[in-house]
MARDREN-752967 format. One record per residue (C-alpha): x negated, y negated, z. Coordinates in pm, 1 decimal, m for minus. Layout:
<sites>
((X; Y; Z))
...
</sites>
This chain:
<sites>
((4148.5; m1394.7; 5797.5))
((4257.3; m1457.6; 5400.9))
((3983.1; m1690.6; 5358.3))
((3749.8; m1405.0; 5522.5))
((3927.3; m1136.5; 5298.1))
((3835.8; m1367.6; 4986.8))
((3462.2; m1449.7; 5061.7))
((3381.9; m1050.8; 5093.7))
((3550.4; m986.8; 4762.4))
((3380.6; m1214.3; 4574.0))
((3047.5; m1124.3; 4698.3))
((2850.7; m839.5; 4501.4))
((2710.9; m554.0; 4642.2))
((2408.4; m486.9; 4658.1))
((2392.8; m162.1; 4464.6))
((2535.2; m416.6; 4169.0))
((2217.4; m637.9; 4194.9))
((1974.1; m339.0; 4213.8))
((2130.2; m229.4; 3857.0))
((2105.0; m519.1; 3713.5))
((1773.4; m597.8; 3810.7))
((1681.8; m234.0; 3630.2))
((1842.1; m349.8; 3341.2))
((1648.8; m654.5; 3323.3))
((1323.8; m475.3; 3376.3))
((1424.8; m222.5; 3081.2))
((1535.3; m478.8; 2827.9))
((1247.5; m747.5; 2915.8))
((971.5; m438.1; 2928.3))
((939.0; m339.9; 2548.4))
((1017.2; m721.7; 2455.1))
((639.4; m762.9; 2635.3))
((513.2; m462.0; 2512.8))
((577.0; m624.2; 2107.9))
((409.0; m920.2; 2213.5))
((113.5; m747.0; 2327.8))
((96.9; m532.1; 2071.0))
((102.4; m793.8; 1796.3))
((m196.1; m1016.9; 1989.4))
((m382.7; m704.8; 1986.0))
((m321.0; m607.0; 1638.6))
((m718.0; m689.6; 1563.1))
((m841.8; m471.4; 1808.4))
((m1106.6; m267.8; 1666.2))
((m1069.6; 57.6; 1830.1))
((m943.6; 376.2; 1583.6))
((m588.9; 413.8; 1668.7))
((m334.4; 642.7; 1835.9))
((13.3; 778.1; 1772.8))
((174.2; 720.9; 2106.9))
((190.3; 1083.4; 2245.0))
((363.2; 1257.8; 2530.0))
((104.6; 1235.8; 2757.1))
((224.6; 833.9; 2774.6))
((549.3; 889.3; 2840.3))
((482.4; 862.9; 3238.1))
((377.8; 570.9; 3166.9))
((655.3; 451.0; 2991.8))
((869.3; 576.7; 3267.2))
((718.0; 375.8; 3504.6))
((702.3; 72.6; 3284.1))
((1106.9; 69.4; 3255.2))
((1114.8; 162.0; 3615.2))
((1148.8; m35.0; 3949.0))
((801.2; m67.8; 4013.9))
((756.3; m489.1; 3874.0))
((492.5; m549.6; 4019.5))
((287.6; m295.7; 3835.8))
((452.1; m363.4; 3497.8))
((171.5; m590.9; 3336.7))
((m90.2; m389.5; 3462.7))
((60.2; m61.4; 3258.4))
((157.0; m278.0; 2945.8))
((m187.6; m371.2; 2906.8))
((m376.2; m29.5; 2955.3))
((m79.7; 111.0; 2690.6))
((m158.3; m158.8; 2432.6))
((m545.3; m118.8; 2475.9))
((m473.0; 264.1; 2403.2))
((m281.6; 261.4; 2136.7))
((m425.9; 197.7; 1721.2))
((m290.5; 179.7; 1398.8))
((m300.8; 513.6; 1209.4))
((m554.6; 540.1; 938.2))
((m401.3; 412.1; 590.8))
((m511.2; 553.2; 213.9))
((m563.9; 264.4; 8.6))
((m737.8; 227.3; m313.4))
((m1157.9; 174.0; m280.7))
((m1088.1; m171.6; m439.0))
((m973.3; m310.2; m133.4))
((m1086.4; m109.3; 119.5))
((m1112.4; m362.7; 440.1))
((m841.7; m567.1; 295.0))
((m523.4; m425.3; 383.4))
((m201.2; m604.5; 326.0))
((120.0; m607.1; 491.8))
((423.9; m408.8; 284.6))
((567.9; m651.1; 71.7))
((263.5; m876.2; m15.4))
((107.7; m900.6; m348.2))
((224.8; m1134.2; m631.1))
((258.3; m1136.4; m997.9))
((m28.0; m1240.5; m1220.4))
((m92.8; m1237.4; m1588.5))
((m265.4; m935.9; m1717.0))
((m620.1; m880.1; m1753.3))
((m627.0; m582.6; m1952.6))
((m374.3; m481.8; m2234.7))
((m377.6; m225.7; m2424.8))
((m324.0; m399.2; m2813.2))
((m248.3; m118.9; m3040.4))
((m215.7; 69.6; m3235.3))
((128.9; 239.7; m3319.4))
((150.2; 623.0; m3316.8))
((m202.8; 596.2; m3210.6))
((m155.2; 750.6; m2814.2))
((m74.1; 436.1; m2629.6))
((209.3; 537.5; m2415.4))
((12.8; 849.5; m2326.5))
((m325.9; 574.9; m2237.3))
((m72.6; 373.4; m2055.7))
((81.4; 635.7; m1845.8))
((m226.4; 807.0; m1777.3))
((m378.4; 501.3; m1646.7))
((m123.3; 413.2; m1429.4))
((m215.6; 727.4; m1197.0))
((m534.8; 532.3; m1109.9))
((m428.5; 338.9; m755.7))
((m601.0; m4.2; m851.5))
((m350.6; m26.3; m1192.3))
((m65.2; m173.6; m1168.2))
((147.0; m185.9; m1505.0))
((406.1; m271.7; m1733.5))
((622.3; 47.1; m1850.9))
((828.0; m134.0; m2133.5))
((661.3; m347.6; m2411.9))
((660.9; m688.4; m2327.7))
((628.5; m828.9; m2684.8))
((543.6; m1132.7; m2568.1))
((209.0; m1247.8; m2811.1))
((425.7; m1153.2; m3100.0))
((826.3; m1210.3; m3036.6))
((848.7; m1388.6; m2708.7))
((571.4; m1665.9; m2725.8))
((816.6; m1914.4; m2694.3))
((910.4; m1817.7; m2393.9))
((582.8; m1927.8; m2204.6))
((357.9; m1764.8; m1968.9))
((564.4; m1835.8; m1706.9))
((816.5; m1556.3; m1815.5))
((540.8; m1335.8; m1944.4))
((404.7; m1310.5; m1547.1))
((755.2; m1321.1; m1402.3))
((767.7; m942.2; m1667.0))
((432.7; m834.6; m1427.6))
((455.8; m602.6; m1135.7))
((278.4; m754.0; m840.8))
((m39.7; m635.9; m691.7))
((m291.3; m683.1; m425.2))
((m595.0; m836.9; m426.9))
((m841.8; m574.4; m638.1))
((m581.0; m426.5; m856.5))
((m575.3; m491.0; m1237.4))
((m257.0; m564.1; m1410.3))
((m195.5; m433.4; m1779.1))
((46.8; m410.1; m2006.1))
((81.6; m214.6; m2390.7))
((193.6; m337.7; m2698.3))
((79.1; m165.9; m2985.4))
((141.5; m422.8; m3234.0))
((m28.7; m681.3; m3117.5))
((m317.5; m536.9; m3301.6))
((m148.5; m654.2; m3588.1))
((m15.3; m945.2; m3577.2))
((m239.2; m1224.2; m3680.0))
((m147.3; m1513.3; m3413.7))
((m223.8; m1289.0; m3095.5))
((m570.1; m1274.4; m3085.5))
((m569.8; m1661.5; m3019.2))
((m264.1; m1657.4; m2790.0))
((m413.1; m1409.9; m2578.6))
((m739.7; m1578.5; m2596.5))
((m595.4; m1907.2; m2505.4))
((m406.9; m1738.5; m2182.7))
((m764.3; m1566.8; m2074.0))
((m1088.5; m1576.5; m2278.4))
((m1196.7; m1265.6; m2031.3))
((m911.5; m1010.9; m2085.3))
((m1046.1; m665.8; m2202.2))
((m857.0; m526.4; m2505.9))
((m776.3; m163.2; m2512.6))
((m694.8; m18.4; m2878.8))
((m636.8; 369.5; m2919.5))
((m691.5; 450.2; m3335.1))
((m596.5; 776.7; m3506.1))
((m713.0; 924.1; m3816.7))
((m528.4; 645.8; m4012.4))
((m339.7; 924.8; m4262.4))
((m184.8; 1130.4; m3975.7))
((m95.6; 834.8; m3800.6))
((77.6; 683.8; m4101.6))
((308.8; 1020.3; m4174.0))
((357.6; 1014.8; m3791.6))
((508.9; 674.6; m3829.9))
((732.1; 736.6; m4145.5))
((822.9; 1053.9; m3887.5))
((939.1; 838.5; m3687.5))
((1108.5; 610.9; m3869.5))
((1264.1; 930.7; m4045.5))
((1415.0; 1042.2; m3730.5))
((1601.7; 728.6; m3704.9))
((1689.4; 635.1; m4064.1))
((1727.8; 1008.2; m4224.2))
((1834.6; 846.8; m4537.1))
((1487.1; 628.4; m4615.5))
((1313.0; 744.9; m4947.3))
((1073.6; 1035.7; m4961.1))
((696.9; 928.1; m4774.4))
((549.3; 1054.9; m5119.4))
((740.4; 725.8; m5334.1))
((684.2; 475.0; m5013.8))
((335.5; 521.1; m5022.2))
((251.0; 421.4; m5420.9))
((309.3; 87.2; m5590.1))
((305.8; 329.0; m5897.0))
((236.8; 711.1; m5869.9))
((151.1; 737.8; m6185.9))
((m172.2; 494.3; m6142.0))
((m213.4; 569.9; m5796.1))
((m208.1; 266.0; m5688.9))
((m148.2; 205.3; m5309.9))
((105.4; m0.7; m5117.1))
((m70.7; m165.5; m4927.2))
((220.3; m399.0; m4808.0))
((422.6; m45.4; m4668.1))
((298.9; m93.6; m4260.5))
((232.2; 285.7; m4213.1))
((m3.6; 197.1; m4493.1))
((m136.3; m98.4; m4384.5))
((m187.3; m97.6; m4003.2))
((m442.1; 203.5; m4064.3))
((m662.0; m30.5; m4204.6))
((m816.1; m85.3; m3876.4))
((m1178.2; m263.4; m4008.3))
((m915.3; m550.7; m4162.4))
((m743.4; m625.5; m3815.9))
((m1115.0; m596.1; m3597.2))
((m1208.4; m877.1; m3809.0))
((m941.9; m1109.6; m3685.3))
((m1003.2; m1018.1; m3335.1))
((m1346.0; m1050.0; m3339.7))
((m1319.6; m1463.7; m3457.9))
((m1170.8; m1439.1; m3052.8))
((m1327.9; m1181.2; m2827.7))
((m1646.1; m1030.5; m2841.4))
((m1707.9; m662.3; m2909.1))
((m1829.3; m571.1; m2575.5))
((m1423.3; m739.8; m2478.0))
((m1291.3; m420.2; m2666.2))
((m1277.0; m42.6; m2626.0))
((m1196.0; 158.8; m2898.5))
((m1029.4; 488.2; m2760.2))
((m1001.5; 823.7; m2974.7))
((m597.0; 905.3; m3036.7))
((m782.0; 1270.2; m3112.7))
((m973.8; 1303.1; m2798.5))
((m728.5; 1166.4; m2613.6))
((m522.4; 1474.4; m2685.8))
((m874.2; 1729.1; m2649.7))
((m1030.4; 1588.2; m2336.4))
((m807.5; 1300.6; m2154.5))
((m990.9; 1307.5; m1909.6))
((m1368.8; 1208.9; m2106.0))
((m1132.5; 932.2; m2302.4))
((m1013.5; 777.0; m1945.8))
((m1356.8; 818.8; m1770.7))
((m1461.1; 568.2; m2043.5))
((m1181.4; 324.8; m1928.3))
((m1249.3; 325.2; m1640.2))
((m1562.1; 264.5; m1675.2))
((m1455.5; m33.9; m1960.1))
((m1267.8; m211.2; m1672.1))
((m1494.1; m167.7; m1403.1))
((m1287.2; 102.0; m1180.1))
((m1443.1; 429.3; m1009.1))
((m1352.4; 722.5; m1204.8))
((m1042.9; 874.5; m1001.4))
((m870.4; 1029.7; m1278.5))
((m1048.0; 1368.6; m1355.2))
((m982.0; 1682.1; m1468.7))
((m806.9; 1784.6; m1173.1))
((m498.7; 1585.2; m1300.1))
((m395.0; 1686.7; m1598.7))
((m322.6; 2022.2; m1804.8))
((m233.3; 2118.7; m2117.0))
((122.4; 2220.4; m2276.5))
((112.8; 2456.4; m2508.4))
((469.0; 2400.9; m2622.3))
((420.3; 2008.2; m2689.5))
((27.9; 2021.2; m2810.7))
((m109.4; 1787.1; m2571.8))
((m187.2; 1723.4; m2268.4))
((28.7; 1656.6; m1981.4))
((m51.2; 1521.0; m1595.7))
((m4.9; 1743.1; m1327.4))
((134.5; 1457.6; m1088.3))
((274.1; 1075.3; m1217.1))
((268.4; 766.3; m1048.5))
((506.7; 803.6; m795.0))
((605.5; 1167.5; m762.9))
((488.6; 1500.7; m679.3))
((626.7; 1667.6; m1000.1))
((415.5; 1727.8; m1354.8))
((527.3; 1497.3; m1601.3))
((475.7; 1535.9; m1973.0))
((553.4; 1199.2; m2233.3))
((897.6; 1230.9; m2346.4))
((1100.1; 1406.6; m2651.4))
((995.6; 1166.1; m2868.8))
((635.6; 1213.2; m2904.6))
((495.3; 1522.6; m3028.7))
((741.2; 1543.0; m3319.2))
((687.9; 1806.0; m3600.9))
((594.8; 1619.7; m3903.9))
((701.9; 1682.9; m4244.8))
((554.3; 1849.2; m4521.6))
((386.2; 1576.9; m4762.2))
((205.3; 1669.2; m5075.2))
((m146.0; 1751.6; m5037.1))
((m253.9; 1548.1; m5338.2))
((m48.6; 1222.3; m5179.0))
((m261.1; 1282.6; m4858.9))
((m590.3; 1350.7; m5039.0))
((m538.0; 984.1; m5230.6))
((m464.4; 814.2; m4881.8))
((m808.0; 1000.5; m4751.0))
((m976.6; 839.8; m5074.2))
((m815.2; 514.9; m5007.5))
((m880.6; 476.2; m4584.9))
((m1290.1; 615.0; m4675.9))
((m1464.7; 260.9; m4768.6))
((m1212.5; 115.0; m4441.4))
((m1338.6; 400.6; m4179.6))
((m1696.8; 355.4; m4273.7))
((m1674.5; 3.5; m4207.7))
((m1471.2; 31.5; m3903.0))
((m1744.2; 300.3; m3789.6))
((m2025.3; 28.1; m3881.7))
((m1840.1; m243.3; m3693.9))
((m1722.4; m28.1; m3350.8))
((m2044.3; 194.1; m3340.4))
((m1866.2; 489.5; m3332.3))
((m1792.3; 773.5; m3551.7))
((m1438.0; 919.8; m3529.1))
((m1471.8; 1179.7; m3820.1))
((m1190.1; 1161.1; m4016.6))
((m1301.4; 1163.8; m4247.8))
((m1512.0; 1502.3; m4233.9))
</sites>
C-alpha cells in the first residue's frame, strides 16, 4: 500500500503534460516563424506590416492545434514584406543592412580657401543623402602627413556603396606639398575651392585673427612693407593667399582643370542653391538640394538651411562667421584692389570665369 501511495505521487497528471506541451508549442512557434522569415527574406512580393486581421492566426499558431502549425507559418511568412525604405537614388536596389558601410579615403575635398565660405559649402553639402563627410579639418596633406593614409581613412565616416566621402581644409590650397600628396593618394579626386573677392576676404581674416589676438597691430601697418612707397607685403598670409592665379599654378602641374571647381564665396551667399546645383553636378550627383532648403537671415546676412543633416530644426553656421568687420581706410583698400587686378585677370583667364571684383 506505501509502495502504491509512492508510484501515484510521483506520476504527473495529465493536466501538467497538457501545459507543458502548450508551452512548448508557444516557445518553439515564433523560433520557426524567424527561420522562415529569414529564408524568405528575398521574396519579391511588396511587403506588409503584420496587421490585426493576422492575429487569428497567430492565435492559432501558439495554440493546441500542431498539426496545423506549419501550414499557418508558411501562409504568414508568404504574407508578410518588408516596408518600403528611403534611400538615396545612388543605390537604389542596393540596400544594406544597419551597420554596414566602411571607411574609405575621400574622393572629393574641398581645398580652400580661408574665409572664402567653406564651412558653409561643407555643411550645405552634407544635406545631400549620397555625402558623407568630415565636420572637423583633418589637416592631414599639410600637418599630419606623417601619419599615413591609414589614419587619414580611420578620420572618414563610413558609407555605402554610391556615397562620396569628402572632407575641407581650406589651406590645403596653400600649401605647396599637397597637390602631390593628394595626387599620389588618388590621381581622380575632384578639388573643390570656394574664392572671395581677395580684399574682403583678407580684412575678414585679420577679423578674425583680431577677435582672438585684440592686441595685433592695426590691418592698415600689416598690410605695407612701407606705407609710404606702397609697397605690399606680400609675405602677410591675408595678403598672400588672395593671390589665387599663384596657387592654381601649382595645382595645375597635378590635376587637370576639368579636376577643379571654382565656387563663388559671393554667390554662395546670393543664390546657394545655383552655387550647389553646380556641385552637384561637378561630382556627378542628382541635384537634391534646391531652393526648397534653405532661406535667408536677415540678422546674419546669409543664408541659412531650413533643415541639417540629421535634424528637423533650421540651422544657421555658427557665431563665428558673419562677423562685423572693421573700418579700414579706403585708400589702404583701393591699393590692395590695384595690387589683386593683374592676379584676378589672370585667375579669370586661367578658371574661365569672371567673378567681378573687380568691377
Amino acid at each position: 500500500m506505501a509502495s502504491s501511495r509512492i508510484r501515484r505521487l510521483d506520476l504527473p497528471s495529465r493536466s501538467i503534460f497538457r501545459k507543458a506541451a502548450v508551452m512548448l508549442c508557444s516557445l518553439f512557434t515564433p523560433l520557426t516563424l524567424l527561420i522562415l522569415l529569414t529564408e524568405r527574406s528575398t521574396l519579391p512580393s511588396p511587403v506588409k506590416a503584420f496587421s490585426s486581421r493576422d492575429t487569428g492566426l497567430w492565435s492559432e499558431l501558439t495554440g493546441s492545434r500542431a498539426h496545423e502549425r506549419s501550414r499557418k507559418v508558411l501562409q504568414l511568412a508568404d504574407s508578410l514584406t518588408v516596408p518600403d525604405l528611403v534611400v538615396s537614388p545612388r543605390f537604389a536596389g542596393k540596400i544594406s543592412p544597419l551597420g554596414e558601410g566602411s571607411r574609405k579615403l575621400p574622393q572629393a575635398l574641398i581645398i580652400g580657401v580661408k574665409k572664402g565660405g567653406t564651412r558653409a559649402l561643407l555643411e550645405f553639402l552634407r544635406v545631400h543623402p549620397d555625402i558623407r563627410a568630415v565636420g572637423a579639418e583633418p589637416h592631414f596633406f599639410d600637418r599630419n602627413y606623417q601619419n599615413g593614409l591609414d589614419w587619414y581613412r580611420d578620420l572618414m565616416p563610413k558609407t555605402l556603396e554610391g556615397q562620396i566621402t569628402m572632407e575641407k581644409t581650406p589651406s590645403y590650397f596653400v600649401t605647396r606639398e599637397a597637390p602631390a600628396r593628394i595626387s599620389a593618394m588618388s590621381r581622380d579626386t575632384k578639388v573643390i575651392v570656394v574664392v572671395r573677392d581677395p580684399v574682403t576676404r583678407a580684412i575678414s581674416d585679420y577679423t578674425q585673427t583680431l577677435s582672438k589676438k585684440p592686441d595685433i597691430p592695426s590691418f592698415e601697418s600689416l598690410t605695407f612693407k612701407n606705407r609710404t612707397t606702397g609697397l605690399i607685403d606680400t609675405s602677410w598670409s591675408a595678403i598672400q593667399i588672395g593671390i589665387y592665379a599663384k596657387h592654381l599654378d601649382n595645382w595645375l602641374q597635378y590635376f587637370p582643370m576639368d579636376q577643379i571647381l571654382f565656387v563663388s564665396g559671393e554667390r554662395l551667399i546670393s543664390d546657394p542653391a545655383g552655387e550647389l546645383g553646380r556641385v552637384q553636378d561637378f561630382l556627378g550627383l542628382k541635384r537634391i538640394i534646391t531652393d526648397k532648403h534653405f532661406y535667408f537671415n536677415q540678422t546674419k546676412g546669409f543664408p541659412c538651411l531650413k533643415k541639417a543633416e540629421g535634424s528637423s530644426k533650421p540651422h544657421c553656421l555658427g557665431k563665428t562667421k558673419g562677423r562685423t568687420h572693421p573700418n579700414i581706410d579706403p585708400e589702404v583698400v583701393q591699393r590692395l584692389r590695384d595690387f589683386y587686378r593683374p592676379f584676378n585677370m589672370k585667375f579669370y583667364q586661367m578658371t574661365g570665369r569672371f567673378f567681378g571684383w573687380d568691377d
